[in-house]
PyMOL Python script that loads the backbone (N, CA, C, O; Angstrom):
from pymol import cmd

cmd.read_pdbstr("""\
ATOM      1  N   UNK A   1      10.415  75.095  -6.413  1.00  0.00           N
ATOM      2  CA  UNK A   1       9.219  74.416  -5.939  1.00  0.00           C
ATOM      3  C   UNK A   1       9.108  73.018  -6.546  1.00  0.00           C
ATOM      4  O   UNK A   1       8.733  72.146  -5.762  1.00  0.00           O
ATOM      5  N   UNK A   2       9.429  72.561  -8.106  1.00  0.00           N
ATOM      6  CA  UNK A   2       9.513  71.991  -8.532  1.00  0.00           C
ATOM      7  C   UNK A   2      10.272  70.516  -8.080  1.00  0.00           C
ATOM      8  O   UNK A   2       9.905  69.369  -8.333  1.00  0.00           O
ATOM      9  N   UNK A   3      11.659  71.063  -7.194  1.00  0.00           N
ATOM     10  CA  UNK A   3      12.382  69.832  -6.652  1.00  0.00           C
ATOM     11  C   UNK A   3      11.945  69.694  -5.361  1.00  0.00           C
ATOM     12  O   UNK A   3      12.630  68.937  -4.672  1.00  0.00           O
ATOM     13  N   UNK A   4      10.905  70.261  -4.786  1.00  0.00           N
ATOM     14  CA  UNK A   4      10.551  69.800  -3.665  1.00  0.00           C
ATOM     15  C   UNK A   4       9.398  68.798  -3.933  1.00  0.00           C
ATOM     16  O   UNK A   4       9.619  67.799  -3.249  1.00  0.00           O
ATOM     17  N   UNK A   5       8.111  68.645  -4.745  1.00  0.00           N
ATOM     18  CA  UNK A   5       7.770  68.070  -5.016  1.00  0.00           C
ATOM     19  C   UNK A   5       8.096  67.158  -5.695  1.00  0.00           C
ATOM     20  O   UNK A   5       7.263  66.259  -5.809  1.00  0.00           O
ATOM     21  N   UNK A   6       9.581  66.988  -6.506  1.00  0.00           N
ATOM     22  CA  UNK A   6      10.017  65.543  -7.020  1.00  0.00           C
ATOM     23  C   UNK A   6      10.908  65.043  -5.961  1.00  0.00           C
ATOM     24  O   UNK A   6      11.281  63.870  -5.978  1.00  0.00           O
ATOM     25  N   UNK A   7      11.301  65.931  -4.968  1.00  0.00           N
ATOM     26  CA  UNK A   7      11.772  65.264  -3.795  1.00  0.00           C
ATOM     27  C   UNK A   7      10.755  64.248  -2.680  1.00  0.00           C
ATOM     28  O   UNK A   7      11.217  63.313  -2.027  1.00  0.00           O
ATOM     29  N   UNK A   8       9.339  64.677  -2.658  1.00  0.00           N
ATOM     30  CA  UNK A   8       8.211  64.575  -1.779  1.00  0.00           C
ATOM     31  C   UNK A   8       7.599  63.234  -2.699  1.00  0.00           C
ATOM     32  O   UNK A   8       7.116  62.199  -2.239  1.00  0.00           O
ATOM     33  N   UNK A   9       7.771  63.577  -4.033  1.00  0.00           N
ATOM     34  CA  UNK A   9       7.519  62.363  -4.477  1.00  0.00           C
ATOM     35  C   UNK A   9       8.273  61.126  -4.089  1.00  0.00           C
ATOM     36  O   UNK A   9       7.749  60.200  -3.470  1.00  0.00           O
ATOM     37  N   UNK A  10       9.974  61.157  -4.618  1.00  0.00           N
ATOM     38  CA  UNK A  10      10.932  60.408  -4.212  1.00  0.00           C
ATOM     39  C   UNK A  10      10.283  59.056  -2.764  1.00  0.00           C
ATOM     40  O   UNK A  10      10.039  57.854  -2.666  1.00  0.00           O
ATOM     41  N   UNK A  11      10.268  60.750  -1.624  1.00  0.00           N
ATOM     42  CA  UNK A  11      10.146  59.812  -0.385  1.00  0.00           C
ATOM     43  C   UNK A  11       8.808  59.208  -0.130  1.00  0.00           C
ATOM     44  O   UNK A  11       8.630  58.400   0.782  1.00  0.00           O
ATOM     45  N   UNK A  12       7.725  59.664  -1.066  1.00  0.00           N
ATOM     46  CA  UNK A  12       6.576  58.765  -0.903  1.00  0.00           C
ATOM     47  C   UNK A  12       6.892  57.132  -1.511  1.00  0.00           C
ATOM     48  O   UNK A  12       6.462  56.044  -1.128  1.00  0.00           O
ATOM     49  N   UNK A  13       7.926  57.539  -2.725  1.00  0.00           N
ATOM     50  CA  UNK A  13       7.854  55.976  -3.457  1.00  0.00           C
ATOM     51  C   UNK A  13       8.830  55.342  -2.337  1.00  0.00           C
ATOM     52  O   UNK A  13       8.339  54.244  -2.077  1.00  0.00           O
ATOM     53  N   UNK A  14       9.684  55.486  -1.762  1.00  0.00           N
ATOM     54  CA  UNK A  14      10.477  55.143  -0.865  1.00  0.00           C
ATOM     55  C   UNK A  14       9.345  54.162   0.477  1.00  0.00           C
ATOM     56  O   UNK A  14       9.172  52.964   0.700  1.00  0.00           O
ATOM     57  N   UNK A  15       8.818  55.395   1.072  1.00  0.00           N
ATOM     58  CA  UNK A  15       7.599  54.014   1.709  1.00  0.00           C
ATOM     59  C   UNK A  15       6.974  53.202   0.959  1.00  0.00           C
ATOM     60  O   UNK A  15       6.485  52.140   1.341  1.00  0.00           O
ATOM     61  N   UNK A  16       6.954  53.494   0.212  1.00  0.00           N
ATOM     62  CA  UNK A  16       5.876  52.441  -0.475  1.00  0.00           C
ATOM     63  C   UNK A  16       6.781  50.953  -0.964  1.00  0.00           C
ATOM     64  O   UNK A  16       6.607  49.735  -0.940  1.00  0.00           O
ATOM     65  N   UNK A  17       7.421  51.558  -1.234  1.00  0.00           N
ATOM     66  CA  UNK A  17       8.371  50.270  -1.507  1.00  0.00           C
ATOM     67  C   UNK A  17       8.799  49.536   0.282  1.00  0.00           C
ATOM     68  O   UNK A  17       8.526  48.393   0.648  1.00  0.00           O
ATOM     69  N   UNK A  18       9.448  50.516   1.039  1.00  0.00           N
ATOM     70  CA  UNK A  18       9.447  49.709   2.235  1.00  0.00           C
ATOM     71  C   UNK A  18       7.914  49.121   2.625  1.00  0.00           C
ATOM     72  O   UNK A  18       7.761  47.954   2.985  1.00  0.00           O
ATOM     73  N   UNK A  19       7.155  49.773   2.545  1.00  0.00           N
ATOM     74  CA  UNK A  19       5.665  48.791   2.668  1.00  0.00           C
ATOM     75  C   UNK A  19       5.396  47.571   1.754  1.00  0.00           C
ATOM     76  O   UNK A  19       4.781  46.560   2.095  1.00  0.00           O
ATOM     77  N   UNK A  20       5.915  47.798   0.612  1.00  0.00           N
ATOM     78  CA  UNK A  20       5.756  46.877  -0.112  1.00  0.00           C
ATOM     79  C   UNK A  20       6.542  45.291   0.791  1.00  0.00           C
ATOM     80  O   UNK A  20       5.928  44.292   1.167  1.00  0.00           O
ATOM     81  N   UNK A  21       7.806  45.534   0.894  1.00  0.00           N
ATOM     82  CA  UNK A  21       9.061  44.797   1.234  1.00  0.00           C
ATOM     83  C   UNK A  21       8.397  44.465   2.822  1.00  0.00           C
ATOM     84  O   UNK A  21       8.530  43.292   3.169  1.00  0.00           O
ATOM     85  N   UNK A  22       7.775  45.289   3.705  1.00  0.00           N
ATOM     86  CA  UNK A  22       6.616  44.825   4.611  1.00  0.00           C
ATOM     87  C   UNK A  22       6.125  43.545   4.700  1.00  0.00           C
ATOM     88  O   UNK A  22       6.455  42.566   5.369  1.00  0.00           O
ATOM     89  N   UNK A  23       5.303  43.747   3.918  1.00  0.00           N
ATOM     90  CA  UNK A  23       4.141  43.230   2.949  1.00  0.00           C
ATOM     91  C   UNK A  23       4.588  41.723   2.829  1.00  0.00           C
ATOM     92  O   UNK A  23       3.968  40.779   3.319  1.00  0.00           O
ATOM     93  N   UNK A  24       5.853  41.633   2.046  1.00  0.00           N
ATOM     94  CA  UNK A  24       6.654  40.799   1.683  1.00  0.00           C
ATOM     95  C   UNK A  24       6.646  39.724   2.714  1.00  0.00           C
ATOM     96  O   UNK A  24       6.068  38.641   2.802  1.00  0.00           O
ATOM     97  N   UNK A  25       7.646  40.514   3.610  1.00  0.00           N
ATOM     98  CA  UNK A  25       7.847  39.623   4.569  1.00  0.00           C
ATOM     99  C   UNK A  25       6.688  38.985   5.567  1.00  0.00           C
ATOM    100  O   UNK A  25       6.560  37.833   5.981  1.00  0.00           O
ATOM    101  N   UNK A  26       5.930  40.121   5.785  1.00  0.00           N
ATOM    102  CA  UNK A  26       4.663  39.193   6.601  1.00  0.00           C
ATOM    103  C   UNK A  26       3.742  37.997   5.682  1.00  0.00           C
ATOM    104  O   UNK A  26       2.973  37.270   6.310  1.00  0.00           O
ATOM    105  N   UNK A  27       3.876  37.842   4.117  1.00  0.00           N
ATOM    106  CA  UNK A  27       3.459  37.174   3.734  1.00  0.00           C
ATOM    107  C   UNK A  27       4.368  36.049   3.331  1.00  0.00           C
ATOM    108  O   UNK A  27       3.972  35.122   2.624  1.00  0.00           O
ATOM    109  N   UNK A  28       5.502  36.137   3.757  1.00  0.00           N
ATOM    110  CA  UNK A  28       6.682  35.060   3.955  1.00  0.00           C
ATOM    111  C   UNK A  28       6.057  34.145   5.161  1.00  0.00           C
ATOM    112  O   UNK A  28       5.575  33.012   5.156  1.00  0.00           O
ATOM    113  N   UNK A  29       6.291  35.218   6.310  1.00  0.00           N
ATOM    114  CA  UNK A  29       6.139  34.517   7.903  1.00  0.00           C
ATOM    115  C   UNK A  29       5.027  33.947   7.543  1.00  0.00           C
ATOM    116  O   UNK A  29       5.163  32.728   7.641  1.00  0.00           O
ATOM    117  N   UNK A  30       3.559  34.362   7.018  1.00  0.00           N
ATOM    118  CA  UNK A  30       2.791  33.389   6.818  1.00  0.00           C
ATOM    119  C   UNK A  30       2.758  32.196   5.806  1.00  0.00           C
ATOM    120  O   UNK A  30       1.738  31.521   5.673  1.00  0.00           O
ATOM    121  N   UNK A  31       3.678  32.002   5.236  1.00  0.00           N
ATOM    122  CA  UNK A  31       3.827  30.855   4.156  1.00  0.00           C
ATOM    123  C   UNK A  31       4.685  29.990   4.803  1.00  0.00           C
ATOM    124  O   UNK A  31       4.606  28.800   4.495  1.00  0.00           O
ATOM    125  N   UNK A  32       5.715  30.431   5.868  1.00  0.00           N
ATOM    126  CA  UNK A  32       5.777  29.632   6.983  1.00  0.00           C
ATOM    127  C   UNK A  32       4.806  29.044   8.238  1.00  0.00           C
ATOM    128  O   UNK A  32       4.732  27.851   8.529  1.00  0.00           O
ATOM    129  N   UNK A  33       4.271  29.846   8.737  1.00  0.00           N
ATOM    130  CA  UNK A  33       3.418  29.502   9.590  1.00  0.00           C
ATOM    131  C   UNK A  33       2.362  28.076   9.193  1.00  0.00           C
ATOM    132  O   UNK A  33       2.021  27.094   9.852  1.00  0.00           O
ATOM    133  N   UNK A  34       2.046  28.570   7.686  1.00  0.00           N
ATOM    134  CA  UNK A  34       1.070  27.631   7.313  1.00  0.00           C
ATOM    135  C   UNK A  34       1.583  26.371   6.957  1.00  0.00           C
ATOM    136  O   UNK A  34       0.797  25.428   7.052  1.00  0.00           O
ATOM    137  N   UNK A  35       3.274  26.035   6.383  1.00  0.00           N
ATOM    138  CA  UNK A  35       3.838  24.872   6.531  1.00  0.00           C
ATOM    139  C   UNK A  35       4.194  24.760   7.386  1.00  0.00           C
ATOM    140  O   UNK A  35       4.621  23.610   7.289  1.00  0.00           O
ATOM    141  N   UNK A  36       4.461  25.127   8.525  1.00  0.00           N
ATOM    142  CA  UNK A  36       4.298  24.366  10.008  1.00  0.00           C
ATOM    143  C   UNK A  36       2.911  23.680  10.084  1.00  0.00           C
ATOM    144  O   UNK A  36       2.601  22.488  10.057  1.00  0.00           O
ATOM    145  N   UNK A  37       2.267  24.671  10.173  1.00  0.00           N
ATOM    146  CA  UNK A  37       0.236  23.970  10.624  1.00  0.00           C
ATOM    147  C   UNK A  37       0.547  22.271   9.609  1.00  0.00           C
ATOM    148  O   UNK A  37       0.155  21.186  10.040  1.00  0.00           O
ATOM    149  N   UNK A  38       1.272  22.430   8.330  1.00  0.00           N
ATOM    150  CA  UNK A  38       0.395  21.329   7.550  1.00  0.00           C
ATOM    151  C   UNK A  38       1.691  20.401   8.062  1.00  0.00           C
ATOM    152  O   UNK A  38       1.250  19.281   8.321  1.00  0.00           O
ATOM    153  N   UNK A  39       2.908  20.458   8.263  1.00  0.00           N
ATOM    154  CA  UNK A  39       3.653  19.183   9.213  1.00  0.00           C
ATOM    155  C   UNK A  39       3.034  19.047  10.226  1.00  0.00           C
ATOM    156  O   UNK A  39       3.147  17.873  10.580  1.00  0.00           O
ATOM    157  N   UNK A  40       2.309  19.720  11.037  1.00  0.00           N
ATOM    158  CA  UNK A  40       1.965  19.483  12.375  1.00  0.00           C
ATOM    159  C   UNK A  40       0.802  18.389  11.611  1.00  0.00           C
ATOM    160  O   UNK A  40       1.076  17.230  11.296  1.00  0.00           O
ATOM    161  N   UNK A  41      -0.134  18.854  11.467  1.00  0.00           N
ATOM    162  CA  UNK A  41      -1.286  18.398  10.415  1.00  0.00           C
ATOM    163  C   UNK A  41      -1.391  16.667   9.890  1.00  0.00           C
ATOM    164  O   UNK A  41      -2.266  15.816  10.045  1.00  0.00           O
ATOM    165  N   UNK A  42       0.316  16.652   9.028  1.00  0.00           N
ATOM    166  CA  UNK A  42       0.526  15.406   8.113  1.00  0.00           C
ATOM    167  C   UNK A  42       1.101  14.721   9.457  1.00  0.00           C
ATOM    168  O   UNK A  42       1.152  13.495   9.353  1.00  0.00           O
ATOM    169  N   UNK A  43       1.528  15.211  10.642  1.00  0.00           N
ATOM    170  CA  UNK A  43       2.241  14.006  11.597  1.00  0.00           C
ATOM    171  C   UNK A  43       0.940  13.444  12.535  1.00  0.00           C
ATOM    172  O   UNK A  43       0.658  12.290  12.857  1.00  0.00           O
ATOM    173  N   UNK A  44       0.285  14.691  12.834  1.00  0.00           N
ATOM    174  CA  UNK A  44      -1.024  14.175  13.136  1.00  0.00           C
ATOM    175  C   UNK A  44      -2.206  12.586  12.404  1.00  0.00           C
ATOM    176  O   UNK A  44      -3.026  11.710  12.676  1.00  0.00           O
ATOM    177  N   UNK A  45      -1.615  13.057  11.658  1.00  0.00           N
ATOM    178  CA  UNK A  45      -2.610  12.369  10.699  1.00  0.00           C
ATOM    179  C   UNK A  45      -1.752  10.704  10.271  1.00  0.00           C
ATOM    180  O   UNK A  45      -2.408   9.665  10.207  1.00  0.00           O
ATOM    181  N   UNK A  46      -0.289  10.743  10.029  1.00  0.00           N
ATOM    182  CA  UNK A  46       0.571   9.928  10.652  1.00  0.00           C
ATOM    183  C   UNK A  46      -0.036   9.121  11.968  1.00  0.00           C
ATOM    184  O   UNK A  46      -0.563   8.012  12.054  1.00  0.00           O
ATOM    185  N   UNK A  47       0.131   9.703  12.533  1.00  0.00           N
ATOM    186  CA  UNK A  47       0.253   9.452  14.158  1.00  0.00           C
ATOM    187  C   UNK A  47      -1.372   8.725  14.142  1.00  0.00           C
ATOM    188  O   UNK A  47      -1.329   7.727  14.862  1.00  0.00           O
ATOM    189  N   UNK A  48      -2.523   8.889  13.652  1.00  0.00           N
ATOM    190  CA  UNK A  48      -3.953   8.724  13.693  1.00  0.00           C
ATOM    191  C   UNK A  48      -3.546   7.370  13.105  1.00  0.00           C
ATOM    192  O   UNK A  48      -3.501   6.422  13.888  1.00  0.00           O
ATOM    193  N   UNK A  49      -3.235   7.164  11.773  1.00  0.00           N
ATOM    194  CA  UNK A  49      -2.733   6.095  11.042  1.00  0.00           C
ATOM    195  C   UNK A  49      -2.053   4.708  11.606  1.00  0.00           C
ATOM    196  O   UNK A  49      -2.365   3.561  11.288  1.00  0.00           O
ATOM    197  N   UNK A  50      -1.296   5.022  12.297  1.00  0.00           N
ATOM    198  CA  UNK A  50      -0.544   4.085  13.539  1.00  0.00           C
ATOM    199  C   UNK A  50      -1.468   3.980  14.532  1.00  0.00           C
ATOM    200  O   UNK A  50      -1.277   3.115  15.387  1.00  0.00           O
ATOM    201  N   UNK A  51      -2.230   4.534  14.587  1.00  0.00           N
ATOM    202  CA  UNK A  51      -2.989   4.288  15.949  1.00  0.00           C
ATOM    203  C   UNK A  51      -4.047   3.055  15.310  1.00  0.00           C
ATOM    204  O   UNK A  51      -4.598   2.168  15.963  1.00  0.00           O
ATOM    205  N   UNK A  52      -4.087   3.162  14.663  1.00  0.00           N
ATOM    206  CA  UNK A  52      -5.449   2.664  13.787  1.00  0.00           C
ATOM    207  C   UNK A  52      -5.117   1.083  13.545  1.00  0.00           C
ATOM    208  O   UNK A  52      -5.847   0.111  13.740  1.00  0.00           O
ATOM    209  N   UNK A  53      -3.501   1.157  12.957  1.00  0.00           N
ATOM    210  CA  UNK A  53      -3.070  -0.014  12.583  1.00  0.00           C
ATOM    211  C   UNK A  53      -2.541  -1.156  13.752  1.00  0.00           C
ATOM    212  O   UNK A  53      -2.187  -2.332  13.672  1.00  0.00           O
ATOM    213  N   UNK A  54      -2.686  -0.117  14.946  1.00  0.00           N
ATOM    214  CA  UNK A  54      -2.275  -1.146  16.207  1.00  0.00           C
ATOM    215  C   UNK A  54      -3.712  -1.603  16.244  1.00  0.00           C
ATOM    216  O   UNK A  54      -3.994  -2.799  16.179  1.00  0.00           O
ATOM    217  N   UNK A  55      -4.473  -0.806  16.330  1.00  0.00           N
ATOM    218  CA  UNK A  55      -5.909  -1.517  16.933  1.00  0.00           C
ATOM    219  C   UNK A  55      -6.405  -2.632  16.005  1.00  0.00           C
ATOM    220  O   UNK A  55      -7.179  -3.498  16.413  1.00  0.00           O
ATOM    221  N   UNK A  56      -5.986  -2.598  14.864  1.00  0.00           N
ATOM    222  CA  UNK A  56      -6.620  -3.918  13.811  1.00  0.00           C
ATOM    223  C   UNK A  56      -5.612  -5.208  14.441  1.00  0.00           C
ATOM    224  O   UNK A  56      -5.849  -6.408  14.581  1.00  0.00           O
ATOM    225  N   UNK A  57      -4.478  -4.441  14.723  1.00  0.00           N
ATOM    226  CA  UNK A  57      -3.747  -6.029  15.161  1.00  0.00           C
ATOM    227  C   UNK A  57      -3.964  -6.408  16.488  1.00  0.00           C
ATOM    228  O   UNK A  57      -3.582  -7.472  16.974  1.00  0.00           O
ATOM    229  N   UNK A  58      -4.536  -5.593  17.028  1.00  0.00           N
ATOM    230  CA  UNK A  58      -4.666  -5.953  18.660  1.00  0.00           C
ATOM    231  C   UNK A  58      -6.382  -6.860  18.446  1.00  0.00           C
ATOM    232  O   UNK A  58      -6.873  -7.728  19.168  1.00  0.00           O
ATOM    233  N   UNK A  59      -6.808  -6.371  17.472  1.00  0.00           N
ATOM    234  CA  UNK A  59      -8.236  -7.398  17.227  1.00  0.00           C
ATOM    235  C   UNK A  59      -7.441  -8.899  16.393  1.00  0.00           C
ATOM    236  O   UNK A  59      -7.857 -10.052  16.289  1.00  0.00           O
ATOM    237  N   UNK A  60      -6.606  -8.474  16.075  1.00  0.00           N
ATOM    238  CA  UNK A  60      -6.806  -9.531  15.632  1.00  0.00           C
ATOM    239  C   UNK A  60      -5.876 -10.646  16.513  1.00  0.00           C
ATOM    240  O   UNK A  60      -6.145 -11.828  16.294  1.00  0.00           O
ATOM    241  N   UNK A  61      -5.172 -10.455  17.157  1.00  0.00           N
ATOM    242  CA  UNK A  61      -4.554 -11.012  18.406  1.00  0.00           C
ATOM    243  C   UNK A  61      -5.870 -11.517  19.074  1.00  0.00           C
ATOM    244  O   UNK A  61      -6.101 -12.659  19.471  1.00  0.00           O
ATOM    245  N   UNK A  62      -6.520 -10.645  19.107  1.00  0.00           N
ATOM    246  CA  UNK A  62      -7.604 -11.024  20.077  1.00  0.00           C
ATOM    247  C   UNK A  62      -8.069 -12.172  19.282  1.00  0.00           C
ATOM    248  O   UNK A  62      -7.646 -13.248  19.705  1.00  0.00           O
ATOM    249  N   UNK A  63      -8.852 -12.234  18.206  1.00  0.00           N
ATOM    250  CA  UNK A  63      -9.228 -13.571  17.363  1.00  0.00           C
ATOM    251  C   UNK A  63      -8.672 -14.579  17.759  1.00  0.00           C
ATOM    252  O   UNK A  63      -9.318 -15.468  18.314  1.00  0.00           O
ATOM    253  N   UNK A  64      -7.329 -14.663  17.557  1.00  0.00           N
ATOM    254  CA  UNK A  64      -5.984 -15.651  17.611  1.00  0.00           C
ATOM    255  C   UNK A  64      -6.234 -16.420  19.152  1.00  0.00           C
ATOM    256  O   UNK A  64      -5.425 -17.249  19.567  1.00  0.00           O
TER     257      UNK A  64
END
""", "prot")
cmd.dss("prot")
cmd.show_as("cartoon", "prot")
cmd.util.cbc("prot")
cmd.orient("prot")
C-alpha cells in the first residue's frame, strides 16, 4: 500500500512541475508580448516626434 501512495505521490509532483514549466512558459509569451506592445509603443512615440518636428519647420518656412 505503501508504494502506491509514494507512487501517487511521485505522479502528483510530476504535474505540478509540468504546471509549473506551464506557468513558465505562458509567463515567457507574456514578457514577450509586452516587449512587443513597448516597441510598438517607443516607434509610436518616435513616429509622434517626427511628426512634430516637421510641423515646427513647416512654421517656420512659413515665417521665411
Amino acid at each position: 500500500m505503501t508504494t502506491s501512495l509514494i507512487a501517487l505521490s511521485m505522479k502528483k509532483q510530476e504535474k505540478d512541475i509540468i504546471l509549473q514549466e506551464k506557468n513558465v512558459m505562458i509567463h515567457e509569451k507574456d514578457s514577450m508580448i509586452q516587449e512587443k506592445y513597448n516597441m510598438i509603443h517607443e516607434k509610436d512615440t518616435i513616429a509622434y516626434e517626427k511628426d512634430v518636428i516637421i510641423q515646427v519647420k513647416d512654421k517656420e518656412i512659413q515665417k521665411v
